[in-house]
N, C-alpha and C positions, 0 to 999 in steps of 0.2 A: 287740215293744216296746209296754207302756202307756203310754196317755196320760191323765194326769189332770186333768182342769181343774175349776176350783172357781171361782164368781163373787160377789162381793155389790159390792151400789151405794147409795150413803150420799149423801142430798140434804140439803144446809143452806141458811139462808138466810146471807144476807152480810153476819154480825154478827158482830164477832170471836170473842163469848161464848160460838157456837155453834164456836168449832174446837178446844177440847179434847176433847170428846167425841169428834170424830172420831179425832182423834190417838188416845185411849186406845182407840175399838175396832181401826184399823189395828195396836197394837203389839200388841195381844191375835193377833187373826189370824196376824201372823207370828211369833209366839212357837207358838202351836198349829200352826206348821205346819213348825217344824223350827228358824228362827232363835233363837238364844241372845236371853239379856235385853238385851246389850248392844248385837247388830243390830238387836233390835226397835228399840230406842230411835232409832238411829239412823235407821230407815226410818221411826217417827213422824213424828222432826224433820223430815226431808224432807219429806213430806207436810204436817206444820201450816207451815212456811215458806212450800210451794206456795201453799197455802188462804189463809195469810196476804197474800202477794202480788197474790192475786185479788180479796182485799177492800178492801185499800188503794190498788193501784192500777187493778185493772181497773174497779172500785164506785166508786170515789172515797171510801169508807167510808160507803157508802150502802145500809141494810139495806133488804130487799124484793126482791131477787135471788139466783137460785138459783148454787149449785154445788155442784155432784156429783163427786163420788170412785167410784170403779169401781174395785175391787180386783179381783186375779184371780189364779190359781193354777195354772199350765202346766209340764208337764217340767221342773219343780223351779225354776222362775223366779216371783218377783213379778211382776204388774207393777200399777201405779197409775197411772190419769187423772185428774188435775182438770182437769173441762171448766168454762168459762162464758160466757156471752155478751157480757162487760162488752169495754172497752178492747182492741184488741189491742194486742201489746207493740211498740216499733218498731223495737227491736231487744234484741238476747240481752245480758246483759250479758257483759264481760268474764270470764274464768278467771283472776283477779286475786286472792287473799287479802285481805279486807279491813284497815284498820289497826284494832290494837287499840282505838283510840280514836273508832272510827266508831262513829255513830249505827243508823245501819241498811246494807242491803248486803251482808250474809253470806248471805240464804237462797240464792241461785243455787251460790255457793261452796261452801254445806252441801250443796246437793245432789246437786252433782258429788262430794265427795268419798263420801258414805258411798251414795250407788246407782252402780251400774255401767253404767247410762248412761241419759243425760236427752234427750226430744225436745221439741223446742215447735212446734206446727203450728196456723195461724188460718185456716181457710175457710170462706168463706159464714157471717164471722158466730159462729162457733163456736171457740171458743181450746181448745186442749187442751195437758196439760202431760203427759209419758207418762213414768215411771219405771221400772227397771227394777233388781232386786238378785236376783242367783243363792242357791239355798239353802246 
């Protein structure tokens, strides 16, 4: 059996301005590596809702902190880290569908549905969100 692993890691600062770009290189990546257009998108959105989540609440929406994306490409599986330093979270939220009429609140819901499975782990300081979508 092969194994094939591929890596890239994408540093921004914690300016919201800064997380399309990354969204559109992640949707690139997994479009070139076997995903249709419409998983890509979907594993974007995961991702910019992560990134999102980290600037608004780990940051306070306070530019001048890093986070990083770590893509990577194993026996036909994704996976994606957003690490950062900010905020840990104090708890996961619910697997609850937001109502349509919310404000905010969907990204955790987004990203249970469209990746096959989500970790959140904080030690020593270091919050990681880890993703995970089979090809």
């Amino acid at each position: 059996m092969t194994t094939t692993q591929q890596q890239i890691s994408l540093k921004i600062d914690s300016r919201l301005d800064c997380v399309a770009v990354v969204g559109t290189r992640i949707s690139t990546l997994c479009f070139e590596h076997g995903l249709d257009e419409m998983n890509s998108y979907q594993v974007k959105t995961a991702v910019t809702e992560a990134i999102n989540n980290v600037i608004i609440h780990a940051y306070d929406k306070q530019p001048g902190h890093e986070v990083i994306v770590d893509w990577s490409l194993k026996d036909q599986t994704i996976c994606i880290e957003v690490s950062d330093k900010g905020k840990k979270m104090a708890k996961i939220p619910p697997d609850i569908e937001p109502s349509p009429e919310a404000e905010n609140g969907r990204g955790w819901w987004i990203m249970r549905r469209w990746m096959d499975q989500v970790d959140y782990v904080s030690n020593n300081g270091l919050n990681r969100l880890i993703m995970y979508r089979k090809i």
